[in-house]
C-alpha positions as CSV (number, residue, x, y, z in Angstrom):
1,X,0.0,0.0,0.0
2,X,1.6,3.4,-1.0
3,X,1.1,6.0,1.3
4,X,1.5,9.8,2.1
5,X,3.3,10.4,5.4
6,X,5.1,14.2,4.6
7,X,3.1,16.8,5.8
8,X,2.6,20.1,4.3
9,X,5.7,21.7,6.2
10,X,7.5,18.8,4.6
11,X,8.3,16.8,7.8
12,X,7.7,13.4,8.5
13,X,4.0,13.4,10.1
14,X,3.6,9.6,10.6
15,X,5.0,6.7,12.5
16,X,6.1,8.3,16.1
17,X,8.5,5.6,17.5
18,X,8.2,2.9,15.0
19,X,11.4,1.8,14.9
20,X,10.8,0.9,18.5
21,X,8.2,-1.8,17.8
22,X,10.7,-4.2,17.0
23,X,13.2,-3.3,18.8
24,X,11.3,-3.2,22.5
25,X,11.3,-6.5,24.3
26,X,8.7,-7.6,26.9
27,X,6.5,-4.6,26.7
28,X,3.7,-5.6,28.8
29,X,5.9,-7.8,31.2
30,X,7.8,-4.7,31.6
31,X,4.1,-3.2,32.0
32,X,2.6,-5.2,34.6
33,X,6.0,-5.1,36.6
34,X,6.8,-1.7,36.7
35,X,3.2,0.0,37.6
36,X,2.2,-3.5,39.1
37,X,4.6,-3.3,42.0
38,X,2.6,-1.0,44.4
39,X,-0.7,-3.0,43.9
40,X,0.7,-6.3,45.1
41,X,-2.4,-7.1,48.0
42,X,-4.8,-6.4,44.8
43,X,-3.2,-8.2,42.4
44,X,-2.9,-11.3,44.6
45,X,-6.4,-10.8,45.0
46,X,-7.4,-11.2,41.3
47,X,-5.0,-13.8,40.8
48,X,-6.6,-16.2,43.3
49,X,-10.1,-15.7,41.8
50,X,-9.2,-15.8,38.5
51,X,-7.7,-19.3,39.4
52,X,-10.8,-20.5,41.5
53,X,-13.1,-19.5,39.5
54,X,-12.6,-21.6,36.0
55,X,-12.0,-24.6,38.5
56,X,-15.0,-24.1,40.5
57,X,-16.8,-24.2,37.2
58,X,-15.8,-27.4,36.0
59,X,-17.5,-28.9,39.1
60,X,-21.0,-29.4,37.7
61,X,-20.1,-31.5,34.6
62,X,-18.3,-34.0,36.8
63,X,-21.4,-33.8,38.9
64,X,-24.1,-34.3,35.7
65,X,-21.6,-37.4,35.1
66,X,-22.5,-39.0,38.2
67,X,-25.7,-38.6,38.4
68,X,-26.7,-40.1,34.9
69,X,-23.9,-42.9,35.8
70,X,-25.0,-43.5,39.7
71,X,-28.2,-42.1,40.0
72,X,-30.2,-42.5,36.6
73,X,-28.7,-45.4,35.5
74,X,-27.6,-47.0,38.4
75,X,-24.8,-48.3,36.7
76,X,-22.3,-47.4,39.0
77,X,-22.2,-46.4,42.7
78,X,-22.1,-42.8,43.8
79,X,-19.0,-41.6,44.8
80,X,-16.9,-38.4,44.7
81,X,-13.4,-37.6,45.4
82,X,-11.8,-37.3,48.0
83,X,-15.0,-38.3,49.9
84,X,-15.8,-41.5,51.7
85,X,-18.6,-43.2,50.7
86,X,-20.5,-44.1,54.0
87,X,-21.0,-40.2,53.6
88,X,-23.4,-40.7,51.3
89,X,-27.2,-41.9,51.8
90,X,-27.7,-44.9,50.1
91,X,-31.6,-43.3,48.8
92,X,-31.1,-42.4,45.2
93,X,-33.9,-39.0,45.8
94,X,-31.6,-37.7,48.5
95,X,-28.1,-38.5,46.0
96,X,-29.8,-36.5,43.3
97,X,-31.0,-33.7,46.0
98,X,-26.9,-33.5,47.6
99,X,-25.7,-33.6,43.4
100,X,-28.6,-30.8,42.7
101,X,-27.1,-28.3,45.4
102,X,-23.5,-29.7,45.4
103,X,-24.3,-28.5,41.5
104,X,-26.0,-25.2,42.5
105,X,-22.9,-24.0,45.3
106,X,-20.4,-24.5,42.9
107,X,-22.2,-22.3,40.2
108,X,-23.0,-19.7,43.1
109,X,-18.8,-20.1,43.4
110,X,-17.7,-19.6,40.7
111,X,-20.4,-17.0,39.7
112,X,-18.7,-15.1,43.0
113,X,-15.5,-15.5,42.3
114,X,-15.5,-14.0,39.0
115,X,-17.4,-10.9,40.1
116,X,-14.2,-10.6,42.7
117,X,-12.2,-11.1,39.9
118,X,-13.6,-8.8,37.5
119,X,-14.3,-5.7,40.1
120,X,-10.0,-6.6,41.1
121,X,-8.8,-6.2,37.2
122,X,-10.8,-3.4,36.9
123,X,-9.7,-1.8,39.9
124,X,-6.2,-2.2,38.9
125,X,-6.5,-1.1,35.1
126,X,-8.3,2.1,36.3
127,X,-5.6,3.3,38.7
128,X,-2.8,1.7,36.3
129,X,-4.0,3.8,33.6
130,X,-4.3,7.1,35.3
131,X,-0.9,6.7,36.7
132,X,0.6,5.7,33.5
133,X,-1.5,9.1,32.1
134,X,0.5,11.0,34.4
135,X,3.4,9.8,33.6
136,X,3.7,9.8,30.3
137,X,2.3,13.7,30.6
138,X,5.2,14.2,33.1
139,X,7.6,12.8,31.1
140,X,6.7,14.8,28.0
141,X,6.7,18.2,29.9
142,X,10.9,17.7,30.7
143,X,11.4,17.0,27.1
144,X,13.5,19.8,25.4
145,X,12.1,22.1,22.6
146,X,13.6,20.0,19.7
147,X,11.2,17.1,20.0
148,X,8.2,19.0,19.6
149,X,9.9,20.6,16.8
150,X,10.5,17.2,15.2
151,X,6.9,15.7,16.0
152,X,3.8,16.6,15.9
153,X,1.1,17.4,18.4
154,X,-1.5,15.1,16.9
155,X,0.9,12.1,17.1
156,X,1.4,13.1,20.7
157,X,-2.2,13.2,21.9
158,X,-2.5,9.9,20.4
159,X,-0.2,8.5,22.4
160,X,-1.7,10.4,26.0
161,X,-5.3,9.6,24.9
162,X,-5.6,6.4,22.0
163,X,-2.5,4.6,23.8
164,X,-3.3,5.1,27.1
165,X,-6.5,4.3,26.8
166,X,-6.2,1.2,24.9
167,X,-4.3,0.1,28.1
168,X,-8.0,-0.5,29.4
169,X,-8.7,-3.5,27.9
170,X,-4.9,-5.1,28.4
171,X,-5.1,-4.6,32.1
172,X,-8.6,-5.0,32.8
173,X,-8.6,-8.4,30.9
174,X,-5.6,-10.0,29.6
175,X,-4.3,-11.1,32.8
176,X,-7.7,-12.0,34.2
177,X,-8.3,-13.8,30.4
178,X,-5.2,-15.7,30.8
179,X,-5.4,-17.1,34.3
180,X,-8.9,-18.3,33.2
181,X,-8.1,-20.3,30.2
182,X,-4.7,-21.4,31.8
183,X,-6.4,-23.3,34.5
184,X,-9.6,-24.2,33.2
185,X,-7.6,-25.6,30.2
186,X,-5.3,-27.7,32.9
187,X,-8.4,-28.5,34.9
188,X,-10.2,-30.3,32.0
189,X,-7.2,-31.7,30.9
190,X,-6.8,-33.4,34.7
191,X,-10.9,-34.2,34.2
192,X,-10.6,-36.0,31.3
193,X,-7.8,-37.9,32.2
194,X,-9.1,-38.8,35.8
195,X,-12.3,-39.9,33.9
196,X,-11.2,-42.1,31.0
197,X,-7.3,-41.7,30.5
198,X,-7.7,-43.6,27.1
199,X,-10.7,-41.4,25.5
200,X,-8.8,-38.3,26.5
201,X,-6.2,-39.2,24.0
202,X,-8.6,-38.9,21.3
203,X,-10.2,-35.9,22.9
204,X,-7.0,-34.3,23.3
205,X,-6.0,-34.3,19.6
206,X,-7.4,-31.0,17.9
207,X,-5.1,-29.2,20.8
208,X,-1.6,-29.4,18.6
209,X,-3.9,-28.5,15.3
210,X,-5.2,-25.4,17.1
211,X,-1.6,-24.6,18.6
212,X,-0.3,-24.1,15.1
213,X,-3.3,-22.3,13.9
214,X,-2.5,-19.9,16.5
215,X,1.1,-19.4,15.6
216,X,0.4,-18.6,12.3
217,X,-2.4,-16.3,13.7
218,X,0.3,-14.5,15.8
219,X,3.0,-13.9,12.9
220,X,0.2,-12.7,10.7
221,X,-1.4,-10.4,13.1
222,X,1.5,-8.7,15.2
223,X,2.6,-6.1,12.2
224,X,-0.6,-5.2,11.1
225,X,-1.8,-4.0,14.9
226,X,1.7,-1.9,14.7
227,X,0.2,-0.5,11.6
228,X,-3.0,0.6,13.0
229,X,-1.6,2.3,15.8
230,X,0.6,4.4,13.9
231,X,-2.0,5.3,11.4
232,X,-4.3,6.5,14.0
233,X,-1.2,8.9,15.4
234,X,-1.3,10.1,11.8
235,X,-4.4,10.8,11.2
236,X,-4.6,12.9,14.8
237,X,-2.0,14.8,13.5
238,X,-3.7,15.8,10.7
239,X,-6.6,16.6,12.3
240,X,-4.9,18.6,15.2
241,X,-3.0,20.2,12.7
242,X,-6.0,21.5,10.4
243,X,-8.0,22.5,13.5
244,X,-5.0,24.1,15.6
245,X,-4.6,26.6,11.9
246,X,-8.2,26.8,10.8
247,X,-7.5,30.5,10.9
248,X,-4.7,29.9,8.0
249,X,-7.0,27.6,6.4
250,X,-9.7,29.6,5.9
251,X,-7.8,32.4,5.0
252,X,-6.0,30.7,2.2
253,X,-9.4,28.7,1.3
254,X,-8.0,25.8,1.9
255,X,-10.3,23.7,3.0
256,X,-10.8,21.5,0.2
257,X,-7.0,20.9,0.5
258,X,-7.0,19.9,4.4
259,X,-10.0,18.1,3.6
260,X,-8.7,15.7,1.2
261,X,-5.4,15.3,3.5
262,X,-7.5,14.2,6.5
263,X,-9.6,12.0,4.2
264,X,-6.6,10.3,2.5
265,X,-5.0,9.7,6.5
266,X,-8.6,8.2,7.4
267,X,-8.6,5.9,4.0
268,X,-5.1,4.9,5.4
269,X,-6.4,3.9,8.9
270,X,-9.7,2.3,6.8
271,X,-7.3,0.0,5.2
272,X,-5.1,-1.2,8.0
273,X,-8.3,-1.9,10.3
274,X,-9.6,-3.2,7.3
275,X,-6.7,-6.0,6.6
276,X,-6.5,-6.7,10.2
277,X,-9.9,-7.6,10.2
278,X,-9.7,-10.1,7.4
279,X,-7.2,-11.5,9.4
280,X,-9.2,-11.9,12.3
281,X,-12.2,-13.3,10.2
282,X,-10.2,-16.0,8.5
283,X,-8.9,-17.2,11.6
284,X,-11.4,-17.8,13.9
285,X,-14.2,-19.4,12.1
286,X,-11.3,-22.3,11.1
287,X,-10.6,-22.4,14.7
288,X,-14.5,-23.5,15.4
289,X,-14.3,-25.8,12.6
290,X,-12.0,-27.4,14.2
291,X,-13.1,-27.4,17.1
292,X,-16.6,-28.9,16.0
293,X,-15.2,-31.4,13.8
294,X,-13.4,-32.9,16.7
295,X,-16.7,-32.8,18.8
296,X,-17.8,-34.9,15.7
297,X,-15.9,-37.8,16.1
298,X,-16.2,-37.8,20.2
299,X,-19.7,-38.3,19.3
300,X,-19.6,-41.1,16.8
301,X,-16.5,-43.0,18.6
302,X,-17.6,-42.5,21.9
303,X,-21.5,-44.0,20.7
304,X,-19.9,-46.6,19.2
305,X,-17.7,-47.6,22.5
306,X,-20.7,-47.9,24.4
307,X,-22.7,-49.9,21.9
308,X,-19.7,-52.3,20.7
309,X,-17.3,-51.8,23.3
310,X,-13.8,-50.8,23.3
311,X,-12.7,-50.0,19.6
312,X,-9.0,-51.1,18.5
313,X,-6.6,-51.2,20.5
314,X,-8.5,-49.7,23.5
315,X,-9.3,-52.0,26.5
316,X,-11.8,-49.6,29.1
317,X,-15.4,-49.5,28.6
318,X,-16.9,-46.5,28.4
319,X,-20.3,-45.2,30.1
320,X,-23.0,-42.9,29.3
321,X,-22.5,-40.3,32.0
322,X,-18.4,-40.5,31.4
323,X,-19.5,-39.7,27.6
324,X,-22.2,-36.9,28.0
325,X,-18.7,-35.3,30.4
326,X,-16.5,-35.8,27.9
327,X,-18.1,-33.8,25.6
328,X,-19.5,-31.3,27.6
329,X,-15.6,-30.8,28.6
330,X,-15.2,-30.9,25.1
331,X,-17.1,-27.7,24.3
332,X,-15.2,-26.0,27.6
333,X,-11.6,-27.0,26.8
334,X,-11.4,-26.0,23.0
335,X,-13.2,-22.4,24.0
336,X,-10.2,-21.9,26.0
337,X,-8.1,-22.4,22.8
338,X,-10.4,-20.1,20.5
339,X,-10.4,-17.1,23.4
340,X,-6.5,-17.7,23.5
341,X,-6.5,-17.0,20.3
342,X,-9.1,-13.5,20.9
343,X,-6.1,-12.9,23.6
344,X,-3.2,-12.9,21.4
345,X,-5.4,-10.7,19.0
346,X,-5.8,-8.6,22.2
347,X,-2.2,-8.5,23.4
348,X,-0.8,-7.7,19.4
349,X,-3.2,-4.7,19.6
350,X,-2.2,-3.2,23.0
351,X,1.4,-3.7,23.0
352,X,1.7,-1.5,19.9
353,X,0.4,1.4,22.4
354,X,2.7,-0.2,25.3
355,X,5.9,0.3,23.3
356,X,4.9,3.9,22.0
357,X,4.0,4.9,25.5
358,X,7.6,3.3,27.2
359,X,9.2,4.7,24.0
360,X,8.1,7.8,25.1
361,X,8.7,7.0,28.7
362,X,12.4,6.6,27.8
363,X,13.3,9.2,25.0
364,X,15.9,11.1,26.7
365,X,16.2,14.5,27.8
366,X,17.8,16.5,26.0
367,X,18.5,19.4,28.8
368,X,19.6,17.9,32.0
369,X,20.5,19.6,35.5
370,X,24.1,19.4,36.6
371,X,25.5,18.0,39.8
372,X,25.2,20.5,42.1
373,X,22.8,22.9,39.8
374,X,22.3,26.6,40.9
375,X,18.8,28.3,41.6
376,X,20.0,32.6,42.0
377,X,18.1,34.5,43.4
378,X,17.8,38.0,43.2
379,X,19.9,38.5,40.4
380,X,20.6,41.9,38.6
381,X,20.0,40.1,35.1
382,X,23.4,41.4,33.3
383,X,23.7,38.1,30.5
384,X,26.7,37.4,28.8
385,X,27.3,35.6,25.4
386,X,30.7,34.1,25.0
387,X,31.3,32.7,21.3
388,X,28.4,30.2,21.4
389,X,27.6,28.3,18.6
390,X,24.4,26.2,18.1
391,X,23.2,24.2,15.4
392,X,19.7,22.3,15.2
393,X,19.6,18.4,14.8
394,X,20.1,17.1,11.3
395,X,21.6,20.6,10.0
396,X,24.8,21.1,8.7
397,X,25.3,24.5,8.9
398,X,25.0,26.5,12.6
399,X,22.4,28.8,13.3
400,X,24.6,30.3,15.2
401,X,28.6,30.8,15.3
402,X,30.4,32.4,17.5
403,X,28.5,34.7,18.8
404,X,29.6,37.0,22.4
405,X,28.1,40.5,22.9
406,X,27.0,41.3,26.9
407,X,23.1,43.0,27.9
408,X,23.7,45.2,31.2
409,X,21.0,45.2,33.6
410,X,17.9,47.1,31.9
411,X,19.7,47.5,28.5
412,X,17.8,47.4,25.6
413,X,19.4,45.0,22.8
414,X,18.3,45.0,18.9
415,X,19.5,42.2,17.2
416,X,19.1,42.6,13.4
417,X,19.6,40.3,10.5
418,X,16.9,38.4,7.6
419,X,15.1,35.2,8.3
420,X,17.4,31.9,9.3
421,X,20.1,34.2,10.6
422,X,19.6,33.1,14.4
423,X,18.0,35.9,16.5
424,X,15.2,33.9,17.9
425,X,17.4,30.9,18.4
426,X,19.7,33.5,20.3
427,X,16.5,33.8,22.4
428,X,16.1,30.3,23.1
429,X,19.5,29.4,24.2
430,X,19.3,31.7,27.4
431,X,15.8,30.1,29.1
432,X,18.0,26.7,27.9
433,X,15.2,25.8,25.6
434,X,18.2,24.3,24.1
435,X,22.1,24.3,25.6
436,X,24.7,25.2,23.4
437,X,27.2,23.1,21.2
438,X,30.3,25.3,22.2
439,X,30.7,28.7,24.5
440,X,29.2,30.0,27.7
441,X,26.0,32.1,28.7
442,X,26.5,33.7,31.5
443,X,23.6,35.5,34.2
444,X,25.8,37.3,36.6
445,X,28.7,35.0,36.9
446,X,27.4,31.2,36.5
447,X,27.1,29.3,33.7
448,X,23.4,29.5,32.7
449,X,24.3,25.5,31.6
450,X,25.4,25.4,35.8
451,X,21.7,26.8,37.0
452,X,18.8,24.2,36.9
453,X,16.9,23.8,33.7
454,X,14.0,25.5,34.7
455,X,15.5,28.4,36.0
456,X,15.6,30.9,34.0
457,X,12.1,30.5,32.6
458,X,10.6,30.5,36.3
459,X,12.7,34.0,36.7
460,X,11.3,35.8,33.4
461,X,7.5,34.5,34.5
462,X,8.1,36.4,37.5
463,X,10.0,39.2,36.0
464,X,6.7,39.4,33.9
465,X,4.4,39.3,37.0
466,X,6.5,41.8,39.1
467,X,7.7,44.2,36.3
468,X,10.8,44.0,38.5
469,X,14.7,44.2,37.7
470,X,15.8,40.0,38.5
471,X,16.5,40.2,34.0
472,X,16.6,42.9,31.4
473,X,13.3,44.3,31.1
474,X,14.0,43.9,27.2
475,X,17.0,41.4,27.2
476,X,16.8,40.8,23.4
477,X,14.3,42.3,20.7
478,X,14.5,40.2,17.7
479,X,14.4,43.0,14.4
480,X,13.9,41.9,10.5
């Protein structure tokens, strides 16, 4: 697909941090350990129920077994495990009663335990995401002038708001998701075998088809959720940028122009949701026809092994309650596969955002405090320039070269020259908007690079407050 990324400035207004997405390893470990750390008591909390939960819900199928085994058929006697039989009335009414509510308390269970699991998850991915928020808005107020001069606003506010949010569904479920299929996956597995060790190995044979299935699922699916997220940073940008100059816009008439830039970005996003959603449609439905071909043929072997007996090489017999289990399990262990395969379609699409927002989280900062960084106060505001030079990422040429000249307290300086020759950047260098490549800048006597970062800004806000005398009431009046 061929597509416009340069904007109308002529920088690159797409793809914020996309070399990142395959360079970033364990992005949502990294996640869940770093902003999971101080939530330890409500995480544990979670974790059990999401554990209990699945297994307390595999309770009633055993249960249906014996009761069409023991107390239908009376085929076999009624026993459970791990409980002694003289427990147990010998009246088949009052065995069906103790099945009925031994039945009903493990649905109330499980039922319980996954509204303490769901109100835990969601707990944590609230309070996760508004301190990830934070963060991220935290981190992007320390960065120096030059990255918002190399990216965009829009592609910014998709990270705070589309990123961020997107965390919603990762936190709140994919844990929780996980934990359920894990163990209800190895408590069927430990069902099946328990019941009828040699019927599980037939029922147990779609689970390597499905495995590969969702491989390929993962390969295809991972690139294309990269995709989407940087399209929709894109298409924010465009957006922001259209509505933050509508003034220019309309001015120019330019709206058809801005119009069919914002419509080509959205046609770009159409596309990538577009060709992940094929990918998501092809998928699935082969995973179900999987899965219901193998409930197939555990209907017409398992018929046929009661009727005939043990087919081939198999020696148990099987009976009707161990049957009507088996596939009942059936049906419950390969859901797990198919939502495991909804999970890694989940996890493709949220770590895209996790690695913009720790790529974000880690861009360095450009203007640092030194050791032992000065704060003046109450300084007469005499600045001195002493053959700095400065030159902007990527040029070649300096915007400025050696420049020294000195501003007394309350001067008034003109600095004259045509566009590109460096007076504003002049005016940048002394807040430390920027630090520069060679010589000194000097308030009073320190090193402006020696005073903390934020320094000098905080001292013109005031000096703008108070009208006072702490910097030249006109330090530098950019002419031309």
């Amino acid at each position: 697909m061929t597509t416009d990324d340069t904007d109308a400035d002529g920088g690159d207004a797409s793809l914020l941090f996309e070399e990142q997405q395959d360079t970033t390893d364990w992005p949502i470990p990294r996640l869940f350990w770093e902003y999971g750390r101080d939530y330890r008591p409500l995480i544990a909390v979670a974790l059990l129920a999401s554990i209990l939960g699945p297994i307390a819900s595999l309770l009633p199928t055993y249960l249906l077994k014996v009761v069409i085994d023991a107390v239908i058929l009376d085929t076999t006697g009624f026993t459970l495990p791990l409980v002694p039989t003289d427990w147990f009335s010998t009246t088949r009414w009052r065995q069906l009663l103790l099945s009925v509510g031994l039945i009903v308390g493990a649905a109330v269970t499980s039922t319980a335990l996954g509204w303490v699991s769901s109100w835990a998850w969601g707990r944590f991915a609230q309070t996760v995401q508004h301190v990830v928020r934070t963060d991220a808005y935290e981190k992007i107020q320390r960065l120096g002038i030059a990255f918002f001069d190399d990216q965009q606003t829009g592609q910014i506010l998709s990270i705070l708001n589309d990123d961020v949010n997107e965390l919603n569904r990762l936190l709140e479920r994919f844990l929780d998701d996980l934990l359920r299929i894990g163990a209800r996956f190895i408590g069927i597995a430990a069902f099946l075998v328990y019941l009828h060790w040699q019927l599980a190995l037939l029922a147990l044979l779609p689970v390597p088809i499905l495995a590969v299935m969702s491989r390929w699922f993962i390969t295809q699916i991972r690139p294309k959720y990269d995709d989407v997220r940087q399209r929709v940073g894109v298409l924010n940008a465009r957006i922001e940028n259209s509505l933050s100059g509508i003034t220019v816009v309309k001015a120019y008439t330019a709206e058809p122009f801005e119009a069919h830039r914002v419509d080509d970005a959205s046609k770009q996003l159409l596309d990538t949701r577009w060709d992940v959603i094929t990918t998501r449609i092809s998928f699935f439905p082969a995973m179900n026809i999987v899965n219901w071909l193998s409930f197939g043929v555990l209907v017409v072997i398992g018929g046929l092994w009661i009727l005939n007996g043990p087919p081939l090489f198999f020696t148990k017999p099987l009976s009707v309650g161990t049957l009507v289990a088996f596939l009942t399990y059936n049906r419950q262990f390969t859901g797990p596969l198919i939502q495991a395969g909804h999970l890694v379609d989940l996890y493709h699409d949220a770590r895209a955002s996790v690695v913009r927002i720790f790529a974000l989280n880690d861009y360095d900062i450009e203007i640092n405090d030194h050791e032992n960084a000065l704060s003046p106060v109450n300084v007469d505001g005499a600045v001195a320039y002493e053959d700095v030079t400065f030159r902007y990422d990527g040029d070649d040429e300096p915007a400025v070269d050696g420049i020294s000249f000195e501003v007394e307290p309350g001067a008034f300086v003109g600095l004259v020259g045509p566009t590109g020759s460096g007076k504003t950047t002049l005016t940048k260098l002394l807040p430390r908007f920027y630090d520069p490549d060679e010589g000194t800048i000097r308030l009073e006597s320190p090193d402006t690079i020696g005073a903390d970062c934020c320094w000098g800004r905080k001292a013109q806000s005031e000096r703008n407050l108070r009208s006072s005398r702490d910097l030249p009431r006109q330090l530098v009046r950019p002419q031309g």
